[in-house]
PDB file of N, CA, C, O and CB in Angstrom:
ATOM      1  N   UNK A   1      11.624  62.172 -69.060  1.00  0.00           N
ATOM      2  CA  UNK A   1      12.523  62.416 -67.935  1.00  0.00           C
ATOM      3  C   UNK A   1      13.858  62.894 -68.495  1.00  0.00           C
ATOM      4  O   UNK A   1      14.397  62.458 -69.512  1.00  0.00           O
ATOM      5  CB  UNK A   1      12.705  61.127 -67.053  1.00  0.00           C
ATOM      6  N   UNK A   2      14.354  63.931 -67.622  1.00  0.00           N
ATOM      7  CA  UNK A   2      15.994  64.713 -68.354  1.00  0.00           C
ATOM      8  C   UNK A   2      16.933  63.221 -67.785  1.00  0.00           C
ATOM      9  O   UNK A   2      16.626  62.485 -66.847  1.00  0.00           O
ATOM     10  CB  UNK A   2      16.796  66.910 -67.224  1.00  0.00           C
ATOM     11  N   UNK A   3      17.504  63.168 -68.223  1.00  0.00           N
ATOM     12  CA  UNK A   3      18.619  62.125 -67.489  1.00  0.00           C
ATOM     13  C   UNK A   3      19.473  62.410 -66.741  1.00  0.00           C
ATOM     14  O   UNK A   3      19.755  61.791 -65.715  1.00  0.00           O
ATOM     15  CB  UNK A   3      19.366  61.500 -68.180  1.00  0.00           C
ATOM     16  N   UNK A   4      20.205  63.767 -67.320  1.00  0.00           N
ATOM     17  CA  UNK A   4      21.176  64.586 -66.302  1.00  0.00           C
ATOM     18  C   UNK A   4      20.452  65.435 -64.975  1.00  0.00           C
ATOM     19  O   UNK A   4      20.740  65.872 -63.861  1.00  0.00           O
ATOM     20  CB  UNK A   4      21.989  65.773 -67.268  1.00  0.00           C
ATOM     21  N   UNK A   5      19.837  65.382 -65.491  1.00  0.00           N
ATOM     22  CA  UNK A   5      18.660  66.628 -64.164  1.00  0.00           C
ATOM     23  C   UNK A   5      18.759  65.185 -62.770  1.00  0.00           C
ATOM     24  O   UNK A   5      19.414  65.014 -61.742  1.00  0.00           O
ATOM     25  CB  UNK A   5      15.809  67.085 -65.082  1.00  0.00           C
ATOM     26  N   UNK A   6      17.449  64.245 -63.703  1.00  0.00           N
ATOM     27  CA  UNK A   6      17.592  62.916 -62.710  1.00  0.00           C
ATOM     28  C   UNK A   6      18.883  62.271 -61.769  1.00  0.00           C
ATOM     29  O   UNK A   6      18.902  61.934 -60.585  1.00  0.00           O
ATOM     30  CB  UNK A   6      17.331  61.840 -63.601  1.00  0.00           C
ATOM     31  N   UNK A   7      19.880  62.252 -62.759  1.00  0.00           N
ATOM     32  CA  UNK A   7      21.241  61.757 -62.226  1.00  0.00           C
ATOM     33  C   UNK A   7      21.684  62.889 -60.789  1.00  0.00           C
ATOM     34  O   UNK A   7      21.750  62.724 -59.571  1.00  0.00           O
ATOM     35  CB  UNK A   7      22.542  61.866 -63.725  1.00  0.00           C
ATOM     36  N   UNK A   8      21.897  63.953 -61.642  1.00  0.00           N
ATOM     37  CA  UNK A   8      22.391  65.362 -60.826  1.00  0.00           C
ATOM     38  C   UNK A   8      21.327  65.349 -59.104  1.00  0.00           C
ATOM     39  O   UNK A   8      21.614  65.699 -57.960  1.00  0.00           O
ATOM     40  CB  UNK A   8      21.827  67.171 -62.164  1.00  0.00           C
ATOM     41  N   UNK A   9      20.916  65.156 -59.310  1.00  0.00           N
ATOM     42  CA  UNK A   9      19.603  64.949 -58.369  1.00  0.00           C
ATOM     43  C   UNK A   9      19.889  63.718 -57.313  1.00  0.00           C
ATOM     44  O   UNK A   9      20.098  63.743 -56.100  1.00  0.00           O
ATOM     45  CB  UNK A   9      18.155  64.532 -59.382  1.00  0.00           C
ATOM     46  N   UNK A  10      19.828  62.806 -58.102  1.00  0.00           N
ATOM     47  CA  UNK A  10      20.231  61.710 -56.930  1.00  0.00           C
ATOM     48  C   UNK A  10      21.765  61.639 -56.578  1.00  0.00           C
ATOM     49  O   UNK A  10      22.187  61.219 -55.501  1.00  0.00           O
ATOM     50  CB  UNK A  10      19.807  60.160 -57.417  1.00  0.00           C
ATOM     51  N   UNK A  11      22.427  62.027 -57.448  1.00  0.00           N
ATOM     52  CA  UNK A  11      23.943  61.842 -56.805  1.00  0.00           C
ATOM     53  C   UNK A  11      23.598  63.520 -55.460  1.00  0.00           C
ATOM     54  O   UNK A  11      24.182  63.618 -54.381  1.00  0.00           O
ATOM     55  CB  UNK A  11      25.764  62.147 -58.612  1.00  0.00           C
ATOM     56  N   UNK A  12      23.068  64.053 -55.732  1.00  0.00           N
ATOM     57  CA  UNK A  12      23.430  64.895 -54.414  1.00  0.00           C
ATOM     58  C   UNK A  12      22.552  64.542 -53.324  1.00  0.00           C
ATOM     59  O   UNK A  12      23.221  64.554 -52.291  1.00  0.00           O
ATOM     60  CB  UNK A  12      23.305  66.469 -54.611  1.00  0.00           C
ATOM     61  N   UNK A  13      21.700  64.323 -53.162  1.00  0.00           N
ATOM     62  CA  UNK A  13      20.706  62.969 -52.162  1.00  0.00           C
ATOM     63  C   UNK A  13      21.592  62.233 -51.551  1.00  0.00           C
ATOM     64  O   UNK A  13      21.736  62.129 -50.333  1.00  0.00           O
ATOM     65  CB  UNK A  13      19.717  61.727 -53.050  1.00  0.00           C
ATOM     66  N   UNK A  14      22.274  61.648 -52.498  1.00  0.00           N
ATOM     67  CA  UNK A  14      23.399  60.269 -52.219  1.00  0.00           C
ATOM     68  C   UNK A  14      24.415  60.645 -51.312  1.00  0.00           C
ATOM     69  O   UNK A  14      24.884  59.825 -50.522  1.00  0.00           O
ATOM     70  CB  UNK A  14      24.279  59.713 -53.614  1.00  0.00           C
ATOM     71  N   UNK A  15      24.920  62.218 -51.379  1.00  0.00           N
ATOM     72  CA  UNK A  15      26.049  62.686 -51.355  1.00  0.00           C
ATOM     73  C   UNK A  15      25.595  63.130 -49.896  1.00  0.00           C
ATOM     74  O   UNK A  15      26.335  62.814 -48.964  1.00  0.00           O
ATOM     75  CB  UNK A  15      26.544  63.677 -52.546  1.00  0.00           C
ATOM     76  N   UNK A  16      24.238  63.959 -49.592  1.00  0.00           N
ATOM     77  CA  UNK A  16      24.021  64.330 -48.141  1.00  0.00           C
ATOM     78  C   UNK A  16      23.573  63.050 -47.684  1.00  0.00           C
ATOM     79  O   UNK A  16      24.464  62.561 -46.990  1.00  0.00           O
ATOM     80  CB  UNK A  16      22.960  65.554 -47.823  1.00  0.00           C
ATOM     81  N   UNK A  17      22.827  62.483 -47.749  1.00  0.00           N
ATOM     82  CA  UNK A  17      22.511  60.957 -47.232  1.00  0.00           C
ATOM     83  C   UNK A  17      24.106  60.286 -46.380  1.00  0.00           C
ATOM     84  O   UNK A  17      24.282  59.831 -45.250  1.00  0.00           O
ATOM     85  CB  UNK A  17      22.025  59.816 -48.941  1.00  0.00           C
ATOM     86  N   UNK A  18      24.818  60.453 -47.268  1.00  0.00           N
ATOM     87  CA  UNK A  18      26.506  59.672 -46.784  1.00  0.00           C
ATOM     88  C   UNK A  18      27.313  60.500 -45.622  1.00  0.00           C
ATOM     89  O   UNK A  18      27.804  60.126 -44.558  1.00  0.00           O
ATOM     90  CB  UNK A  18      27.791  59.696 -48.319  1.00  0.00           C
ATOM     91  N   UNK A  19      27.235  62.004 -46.375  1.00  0.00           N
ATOM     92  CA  UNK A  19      27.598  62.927 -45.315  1.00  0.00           C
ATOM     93  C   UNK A  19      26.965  62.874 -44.032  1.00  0.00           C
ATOM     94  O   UNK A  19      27.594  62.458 -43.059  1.00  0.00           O
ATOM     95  CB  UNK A  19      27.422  64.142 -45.736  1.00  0.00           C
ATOM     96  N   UNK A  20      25.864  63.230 -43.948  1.00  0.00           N
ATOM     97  CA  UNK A  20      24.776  63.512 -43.094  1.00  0.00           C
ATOM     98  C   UNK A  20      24.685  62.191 -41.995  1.00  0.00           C
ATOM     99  O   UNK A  20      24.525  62.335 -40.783  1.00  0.00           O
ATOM    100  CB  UNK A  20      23.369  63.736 -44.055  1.00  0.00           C
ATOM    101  N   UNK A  21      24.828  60.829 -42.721  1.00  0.00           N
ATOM    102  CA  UNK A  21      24.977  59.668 -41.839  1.00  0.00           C
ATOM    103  C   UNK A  21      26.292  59.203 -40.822  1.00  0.00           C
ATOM    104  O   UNK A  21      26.411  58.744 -39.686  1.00  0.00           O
ATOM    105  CB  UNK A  21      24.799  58.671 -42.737  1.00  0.00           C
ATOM    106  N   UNK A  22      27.459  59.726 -42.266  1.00  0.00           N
ATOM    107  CA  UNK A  22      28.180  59.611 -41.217  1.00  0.00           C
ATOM    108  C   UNK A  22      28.628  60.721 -40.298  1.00  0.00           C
ATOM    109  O   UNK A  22      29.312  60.125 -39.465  1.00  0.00           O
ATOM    110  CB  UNK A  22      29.087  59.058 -41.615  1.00  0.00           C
ATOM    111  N   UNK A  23      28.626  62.003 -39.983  1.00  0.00           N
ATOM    112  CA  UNK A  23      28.382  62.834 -39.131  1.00  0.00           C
ATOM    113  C   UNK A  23      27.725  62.144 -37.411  1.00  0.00           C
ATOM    114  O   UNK A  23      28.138  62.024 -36.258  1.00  0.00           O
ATOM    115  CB  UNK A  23      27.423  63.762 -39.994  1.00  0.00           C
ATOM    116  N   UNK A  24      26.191  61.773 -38.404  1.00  0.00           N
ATOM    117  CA  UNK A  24      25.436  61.824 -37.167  1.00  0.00           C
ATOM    118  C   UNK A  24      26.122  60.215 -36.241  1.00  0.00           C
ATOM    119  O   UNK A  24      26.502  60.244 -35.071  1.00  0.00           O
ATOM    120  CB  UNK A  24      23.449  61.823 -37.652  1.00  0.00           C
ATOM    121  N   UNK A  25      26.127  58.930 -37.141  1.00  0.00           N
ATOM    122  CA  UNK A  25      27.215  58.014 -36.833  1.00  0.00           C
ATOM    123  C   UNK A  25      28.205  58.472 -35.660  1.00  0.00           C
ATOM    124  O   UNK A  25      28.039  58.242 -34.463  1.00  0.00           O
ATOM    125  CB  UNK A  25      28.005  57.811 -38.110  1.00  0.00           C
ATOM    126  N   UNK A  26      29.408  59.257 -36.323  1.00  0.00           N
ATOM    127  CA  UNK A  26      30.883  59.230 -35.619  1.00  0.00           C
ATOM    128  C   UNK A  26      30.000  60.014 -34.155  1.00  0.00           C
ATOM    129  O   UNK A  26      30.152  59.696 -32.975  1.00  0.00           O
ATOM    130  CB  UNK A  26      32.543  60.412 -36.671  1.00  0.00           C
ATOM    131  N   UNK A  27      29.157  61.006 -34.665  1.00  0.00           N
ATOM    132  CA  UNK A  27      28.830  61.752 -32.979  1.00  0.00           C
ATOM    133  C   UNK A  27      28.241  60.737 -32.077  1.00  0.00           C
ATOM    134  O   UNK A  27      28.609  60.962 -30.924  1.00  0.00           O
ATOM    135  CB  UNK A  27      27.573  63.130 -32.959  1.00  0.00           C
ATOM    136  N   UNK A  28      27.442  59.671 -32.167  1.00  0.00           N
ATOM    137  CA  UNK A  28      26.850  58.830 -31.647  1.00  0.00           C
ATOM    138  C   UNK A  28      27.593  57.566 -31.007  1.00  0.00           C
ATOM    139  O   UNK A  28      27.334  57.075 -29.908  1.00  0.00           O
ATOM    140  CB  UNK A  28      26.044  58.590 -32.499  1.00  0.00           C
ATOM    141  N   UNK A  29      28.194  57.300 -31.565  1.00  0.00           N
ATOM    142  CA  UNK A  29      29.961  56.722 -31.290  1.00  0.00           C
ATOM    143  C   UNK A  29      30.594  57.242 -30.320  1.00  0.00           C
ATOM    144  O   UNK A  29      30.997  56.478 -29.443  1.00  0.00           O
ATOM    145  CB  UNK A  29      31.032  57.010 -32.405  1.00  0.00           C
ATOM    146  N   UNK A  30      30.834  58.550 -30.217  1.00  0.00           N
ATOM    147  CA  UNK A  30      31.723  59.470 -29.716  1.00  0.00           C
ATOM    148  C   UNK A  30      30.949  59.275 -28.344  1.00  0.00           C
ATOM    149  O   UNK A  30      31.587  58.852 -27.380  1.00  0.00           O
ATOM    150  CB  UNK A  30      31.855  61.036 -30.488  1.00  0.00           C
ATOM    151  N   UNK A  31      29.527  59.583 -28.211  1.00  0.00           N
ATOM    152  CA  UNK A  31      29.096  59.894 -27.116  1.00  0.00           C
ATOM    153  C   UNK A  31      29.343  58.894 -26.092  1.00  0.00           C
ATOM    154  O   UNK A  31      29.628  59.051 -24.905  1.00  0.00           O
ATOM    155  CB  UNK A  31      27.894  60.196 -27.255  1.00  0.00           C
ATOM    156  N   UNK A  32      29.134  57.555 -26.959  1.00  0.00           N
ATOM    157  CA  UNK A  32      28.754  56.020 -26.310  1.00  0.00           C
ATOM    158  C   UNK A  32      30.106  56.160 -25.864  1.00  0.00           C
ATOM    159  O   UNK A  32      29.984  56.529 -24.696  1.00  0.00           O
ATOM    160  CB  UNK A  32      28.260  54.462 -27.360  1.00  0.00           C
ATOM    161  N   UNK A  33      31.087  56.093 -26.076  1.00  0.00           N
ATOM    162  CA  UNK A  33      32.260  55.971 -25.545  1.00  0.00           C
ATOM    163  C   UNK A  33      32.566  56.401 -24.414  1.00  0.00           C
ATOM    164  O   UNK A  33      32.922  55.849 -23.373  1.00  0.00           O
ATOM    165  CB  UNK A  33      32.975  56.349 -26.171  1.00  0.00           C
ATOM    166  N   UNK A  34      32.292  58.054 -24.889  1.00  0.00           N
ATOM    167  CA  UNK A  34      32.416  58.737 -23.009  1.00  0.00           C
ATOM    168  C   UNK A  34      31.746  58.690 -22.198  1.00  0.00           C
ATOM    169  O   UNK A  34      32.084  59.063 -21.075  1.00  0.00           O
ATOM    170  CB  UNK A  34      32.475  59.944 -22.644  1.00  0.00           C
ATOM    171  N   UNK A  35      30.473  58.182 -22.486  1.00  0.00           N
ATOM    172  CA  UNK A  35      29.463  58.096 -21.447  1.00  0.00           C
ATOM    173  C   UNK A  35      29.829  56.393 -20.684  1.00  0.00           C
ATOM    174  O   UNK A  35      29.196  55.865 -19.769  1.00  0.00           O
ATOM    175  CB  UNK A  35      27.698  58.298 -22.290  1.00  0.00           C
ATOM    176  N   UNK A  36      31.090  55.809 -21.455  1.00  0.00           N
ATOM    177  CA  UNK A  36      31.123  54.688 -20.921  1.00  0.00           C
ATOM    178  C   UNK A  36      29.829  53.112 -21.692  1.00  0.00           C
ATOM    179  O   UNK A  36      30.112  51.933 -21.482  1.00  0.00           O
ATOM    180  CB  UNK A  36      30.847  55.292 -19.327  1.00  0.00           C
ATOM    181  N   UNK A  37      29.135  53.341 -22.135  1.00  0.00           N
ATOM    182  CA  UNK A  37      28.354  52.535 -22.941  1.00  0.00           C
ATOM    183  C   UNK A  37      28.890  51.521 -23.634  1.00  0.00           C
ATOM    184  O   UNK A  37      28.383  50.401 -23.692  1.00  0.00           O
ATOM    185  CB  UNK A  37      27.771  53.191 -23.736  1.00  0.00           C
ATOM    186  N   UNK A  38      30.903  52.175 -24.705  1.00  0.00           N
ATOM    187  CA  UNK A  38      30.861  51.283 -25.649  1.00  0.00           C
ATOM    188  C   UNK A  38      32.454  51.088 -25.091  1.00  0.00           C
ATOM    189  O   UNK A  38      32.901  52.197 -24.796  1.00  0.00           O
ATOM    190  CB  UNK A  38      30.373  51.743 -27.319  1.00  0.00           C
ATOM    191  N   UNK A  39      32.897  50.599 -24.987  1.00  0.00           N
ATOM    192  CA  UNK A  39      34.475  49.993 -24.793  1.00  0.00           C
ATOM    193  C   UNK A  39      35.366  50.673 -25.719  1.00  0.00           C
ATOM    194  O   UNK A  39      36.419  51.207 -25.369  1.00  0.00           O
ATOM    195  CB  UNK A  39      34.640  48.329 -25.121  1.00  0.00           C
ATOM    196  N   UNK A  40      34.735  50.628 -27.407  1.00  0.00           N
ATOM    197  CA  UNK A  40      35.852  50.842 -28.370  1.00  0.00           C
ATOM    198  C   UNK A  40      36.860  49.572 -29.106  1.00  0.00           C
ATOM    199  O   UNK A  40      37.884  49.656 -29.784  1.00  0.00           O
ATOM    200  CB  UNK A  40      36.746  51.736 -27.568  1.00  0.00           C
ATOM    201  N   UNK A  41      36.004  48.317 -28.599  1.00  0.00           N
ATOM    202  CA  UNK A  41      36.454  47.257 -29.123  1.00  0.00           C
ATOM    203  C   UNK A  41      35.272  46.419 -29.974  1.00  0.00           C
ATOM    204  O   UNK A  41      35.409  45.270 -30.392  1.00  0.00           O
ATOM    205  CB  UNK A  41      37.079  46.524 -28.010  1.00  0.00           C
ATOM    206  N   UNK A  42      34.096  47.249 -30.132  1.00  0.00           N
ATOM    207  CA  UNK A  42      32.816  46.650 -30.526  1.00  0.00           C
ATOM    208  C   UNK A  42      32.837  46.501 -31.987  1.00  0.00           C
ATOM    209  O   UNK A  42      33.377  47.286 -32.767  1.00  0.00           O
ATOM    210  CB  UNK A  42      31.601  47.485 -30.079  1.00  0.00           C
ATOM    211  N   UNK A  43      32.039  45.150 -32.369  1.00  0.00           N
ATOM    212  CA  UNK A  43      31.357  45.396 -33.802  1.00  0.00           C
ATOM    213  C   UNK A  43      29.741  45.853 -33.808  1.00  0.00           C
ATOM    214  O   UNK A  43      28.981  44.997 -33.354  1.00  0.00           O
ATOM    215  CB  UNK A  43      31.464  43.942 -34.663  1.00  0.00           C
ATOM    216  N   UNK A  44      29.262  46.831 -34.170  1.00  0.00           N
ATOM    217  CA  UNK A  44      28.185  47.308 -33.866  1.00  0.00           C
ATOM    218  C   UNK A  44      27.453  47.049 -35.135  1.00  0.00           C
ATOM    219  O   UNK A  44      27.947  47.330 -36.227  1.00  0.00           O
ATOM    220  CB  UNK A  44      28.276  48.645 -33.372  1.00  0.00           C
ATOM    221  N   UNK A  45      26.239  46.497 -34.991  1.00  0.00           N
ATOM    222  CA  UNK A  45      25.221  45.925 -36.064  1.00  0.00           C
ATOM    223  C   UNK A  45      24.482  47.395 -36.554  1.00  0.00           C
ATOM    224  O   UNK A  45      24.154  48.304 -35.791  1.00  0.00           O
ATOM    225  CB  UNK A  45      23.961  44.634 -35.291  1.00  0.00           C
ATOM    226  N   UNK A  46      24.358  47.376 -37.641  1.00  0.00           N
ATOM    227  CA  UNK A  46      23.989  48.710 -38.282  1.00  0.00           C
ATOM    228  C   UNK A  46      22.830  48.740 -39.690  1.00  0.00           C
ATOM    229  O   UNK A  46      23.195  48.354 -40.801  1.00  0.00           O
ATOM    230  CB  UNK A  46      25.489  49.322 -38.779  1.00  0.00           C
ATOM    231  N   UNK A  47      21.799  49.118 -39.495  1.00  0.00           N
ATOM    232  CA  UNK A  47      20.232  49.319 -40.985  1.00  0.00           C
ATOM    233  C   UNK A  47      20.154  50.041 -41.094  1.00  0.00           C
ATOM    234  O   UNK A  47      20.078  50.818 -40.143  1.00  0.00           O
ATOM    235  CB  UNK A  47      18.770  49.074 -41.122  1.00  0.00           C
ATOM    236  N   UNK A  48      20.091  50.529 -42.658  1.00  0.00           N
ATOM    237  CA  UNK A  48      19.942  51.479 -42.847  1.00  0.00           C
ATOM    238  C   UNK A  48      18.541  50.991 -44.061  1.00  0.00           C
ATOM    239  O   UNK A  48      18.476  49.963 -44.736  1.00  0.00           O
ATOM    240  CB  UNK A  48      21.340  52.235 -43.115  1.00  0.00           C
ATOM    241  N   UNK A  49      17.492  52.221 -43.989  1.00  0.00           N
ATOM    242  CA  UNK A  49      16.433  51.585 -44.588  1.00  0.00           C
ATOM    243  C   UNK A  49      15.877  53.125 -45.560  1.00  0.00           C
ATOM    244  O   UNK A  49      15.479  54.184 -45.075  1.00  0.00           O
ATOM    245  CB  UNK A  49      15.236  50.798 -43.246  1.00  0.00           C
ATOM    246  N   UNK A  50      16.058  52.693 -47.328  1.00  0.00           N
ATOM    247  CA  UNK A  50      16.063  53.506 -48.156  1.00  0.00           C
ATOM    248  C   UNK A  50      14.232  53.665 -48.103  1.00  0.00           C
ATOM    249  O   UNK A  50      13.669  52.853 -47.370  1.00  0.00           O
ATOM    250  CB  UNK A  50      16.953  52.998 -49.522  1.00  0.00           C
ATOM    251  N   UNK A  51      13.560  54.435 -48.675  1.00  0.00           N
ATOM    252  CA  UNK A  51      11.829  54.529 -48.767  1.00  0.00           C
ATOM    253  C   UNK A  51      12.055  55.774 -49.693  1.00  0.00           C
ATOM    254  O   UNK A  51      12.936  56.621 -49.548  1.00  0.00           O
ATOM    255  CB  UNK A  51      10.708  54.854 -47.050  1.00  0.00           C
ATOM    256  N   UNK A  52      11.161  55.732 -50.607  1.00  0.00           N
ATOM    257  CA  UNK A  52      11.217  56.928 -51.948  1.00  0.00           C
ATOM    258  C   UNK A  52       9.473  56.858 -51.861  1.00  0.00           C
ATOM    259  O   UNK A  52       8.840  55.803 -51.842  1.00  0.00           O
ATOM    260  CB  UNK A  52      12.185  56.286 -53.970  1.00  0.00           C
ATOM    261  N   UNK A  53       9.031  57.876 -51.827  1.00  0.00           N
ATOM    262  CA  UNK A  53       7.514  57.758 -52.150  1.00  0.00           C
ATOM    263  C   UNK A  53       7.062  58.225 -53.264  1.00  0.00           C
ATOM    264  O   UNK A  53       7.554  59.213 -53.810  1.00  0.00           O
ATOM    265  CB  UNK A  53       6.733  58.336 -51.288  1.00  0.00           C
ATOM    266  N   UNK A  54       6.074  57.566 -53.720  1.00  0.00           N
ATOM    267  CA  UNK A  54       5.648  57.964 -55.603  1.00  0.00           C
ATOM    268  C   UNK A  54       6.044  56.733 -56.386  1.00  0.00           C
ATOM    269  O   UNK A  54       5.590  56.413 -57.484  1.00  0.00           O
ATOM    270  CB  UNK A  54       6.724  59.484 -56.464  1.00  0.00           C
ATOM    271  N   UNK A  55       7.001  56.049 -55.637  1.00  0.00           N
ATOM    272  CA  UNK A  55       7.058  54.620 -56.055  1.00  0.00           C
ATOM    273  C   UNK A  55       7.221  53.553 -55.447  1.00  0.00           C
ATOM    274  O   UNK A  55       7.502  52.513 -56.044  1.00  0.00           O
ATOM    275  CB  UNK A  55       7.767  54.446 -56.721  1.00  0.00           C
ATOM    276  N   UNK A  56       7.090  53.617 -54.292  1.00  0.00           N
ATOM    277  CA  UNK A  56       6.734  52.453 -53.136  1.00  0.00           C
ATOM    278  C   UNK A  56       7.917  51.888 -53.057  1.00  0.00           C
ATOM    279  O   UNK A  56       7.805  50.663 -53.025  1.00  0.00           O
ATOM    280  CB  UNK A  56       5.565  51.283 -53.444  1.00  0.00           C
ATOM    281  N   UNK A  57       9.319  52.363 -52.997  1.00  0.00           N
ATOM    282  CA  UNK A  57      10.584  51.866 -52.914  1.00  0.00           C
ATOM    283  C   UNK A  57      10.919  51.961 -51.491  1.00  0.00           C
ATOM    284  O   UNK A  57      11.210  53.012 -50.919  1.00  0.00           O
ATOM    285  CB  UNK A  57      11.538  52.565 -53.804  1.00  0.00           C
ATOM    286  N   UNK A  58      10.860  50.782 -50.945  1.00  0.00           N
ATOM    287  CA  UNK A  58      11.614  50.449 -49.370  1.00  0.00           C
ATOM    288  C   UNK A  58      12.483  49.569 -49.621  1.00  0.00           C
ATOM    289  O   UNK A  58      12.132  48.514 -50.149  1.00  0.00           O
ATOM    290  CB  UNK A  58      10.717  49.828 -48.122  1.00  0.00           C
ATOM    291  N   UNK A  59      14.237  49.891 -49.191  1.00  0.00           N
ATOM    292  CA  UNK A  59      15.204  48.755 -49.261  1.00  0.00           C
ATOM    293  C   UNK A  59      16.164  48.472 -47.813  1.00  0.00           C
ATOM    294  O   UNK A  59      16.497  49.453 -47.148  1.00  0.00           O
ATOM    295  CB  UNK A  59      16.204  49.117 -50.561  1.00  0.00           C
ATOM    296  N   UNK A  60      16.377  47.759 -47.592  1.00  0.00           N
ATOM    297  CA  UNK A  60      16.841  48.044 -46.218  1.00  0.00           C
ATOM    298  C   UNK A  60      18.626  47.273 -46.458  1.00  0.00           C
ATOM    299  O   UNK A  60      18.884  46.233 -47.064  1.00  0.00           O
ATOM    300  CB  UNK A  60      15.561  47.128 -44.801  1.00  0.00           C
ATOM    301  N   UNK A  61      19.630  48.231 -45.735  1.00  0.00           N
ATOM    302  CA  UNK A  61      20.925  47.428 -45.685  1.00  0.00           C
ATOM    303  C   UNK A  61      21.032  47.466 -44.301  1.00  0.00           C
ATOM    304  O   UNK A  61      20.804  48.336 -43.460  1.00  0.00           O
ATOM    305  CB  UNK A  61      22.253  47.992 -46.484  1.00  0.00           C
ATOM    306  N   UNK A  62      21.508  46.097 -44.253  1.00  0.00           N
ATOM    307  CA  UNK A  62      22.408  45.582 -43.172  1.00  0.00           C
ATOM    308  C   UNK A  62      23.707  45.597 -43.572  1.00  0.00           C
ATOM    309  O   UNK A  62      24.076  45.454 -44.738  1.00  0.00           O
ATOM    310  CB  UNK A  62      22.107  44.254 -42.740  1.00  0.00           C
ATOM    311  N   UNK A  63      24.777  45.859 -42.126  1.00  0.00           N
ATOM    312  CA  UNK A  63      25.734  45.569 -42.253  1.00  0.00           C
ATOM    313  C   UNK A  63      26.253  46.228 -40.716  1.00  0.00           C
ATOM    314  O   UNK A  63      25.509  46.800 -39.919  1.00  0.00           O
ATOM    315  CB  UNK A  63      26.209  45.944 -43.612  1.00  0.00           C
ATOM    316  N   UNK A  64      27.858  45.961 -40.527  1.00  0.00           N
ATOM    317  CA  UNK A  64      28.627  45.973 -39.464  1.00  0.00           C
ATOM    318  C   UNK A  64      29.513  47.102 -39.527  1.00  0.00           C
ATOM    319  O   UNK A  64      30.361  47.213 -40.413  1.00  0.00           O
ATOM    320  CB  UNK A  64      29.284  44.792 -39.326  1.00  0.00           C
ATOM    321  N   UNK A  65      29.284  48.209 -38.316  1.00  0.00           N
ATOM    322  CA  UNK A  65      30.454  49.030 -37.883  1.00  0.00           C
ATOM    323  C   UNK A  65      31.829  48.645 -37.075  1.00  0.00           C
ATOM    324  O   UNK A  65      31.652  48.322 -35.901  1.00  0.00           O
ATOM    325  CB  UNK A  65      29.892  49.908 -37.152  1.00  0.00           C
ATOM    326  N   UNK A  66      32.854  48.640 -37.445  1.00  0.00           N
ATOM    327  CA  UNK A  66      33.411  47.722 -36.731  1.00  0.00           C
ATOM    328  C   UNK A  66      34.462  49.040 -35.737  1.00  0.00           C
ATOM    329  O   UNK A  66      34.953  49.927 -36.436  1.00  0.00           O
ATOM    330  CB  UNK A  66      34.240  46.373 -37.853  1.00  0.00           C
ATOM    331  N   UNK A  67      34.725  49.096 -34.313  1.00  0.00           N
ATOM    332  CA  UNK A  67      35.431  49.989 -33.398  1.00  0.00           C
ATOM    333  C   UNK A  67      37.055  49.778 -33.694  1.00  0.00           C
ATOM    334  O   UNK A  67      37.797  50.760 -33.678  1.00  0.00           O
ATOM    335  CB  UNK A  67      34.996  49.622 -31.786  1.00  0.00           C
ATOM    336  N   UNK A  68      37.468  48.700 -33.913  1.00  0.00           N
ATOM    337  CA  UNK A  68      38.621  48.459 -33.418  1.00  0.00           C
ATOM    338  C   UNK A  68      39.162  47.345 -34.676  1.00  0.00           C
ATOM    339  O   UNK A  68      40.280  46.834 -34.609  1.00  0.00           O
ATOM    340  CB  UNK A  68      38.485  47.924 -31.785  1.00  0.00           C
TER     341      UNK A  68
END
């Protein structure tokens, strides 16, 4: 295995994964708000669940978005 190839590889995965989440996040937020759904004072419970295939890697994070 190259190490830099490997590295180079997952840091940009990492990099759209973060982008890409929070994008789709803030729009989903945005909507709940105007549609009246979310107040803007919420802590919103949030999983995110990693899966790599070729090596049976499933990890799941929890954690809290917080509005306000």
């Amino acid at each position: 295995m190259n190490e830099d190839t490997f590295n180079t590889s997952l840091r940009n995965f990492l990099k759209k994964v973060g982008i890409t989440s929070q994008r789709e996040i803030e729009k989903a937020v945005r909507a709940a708000l105007a549609a009246g759904r979310l107040k803007g004072n919420e802590k919103l419970p949030a999983k995110m669940t990693l899966s790599i295939g070729g090596i049976n890697l499933s990890h799941v994070i929890d954690g809290t978005i917080d509005l306000e």
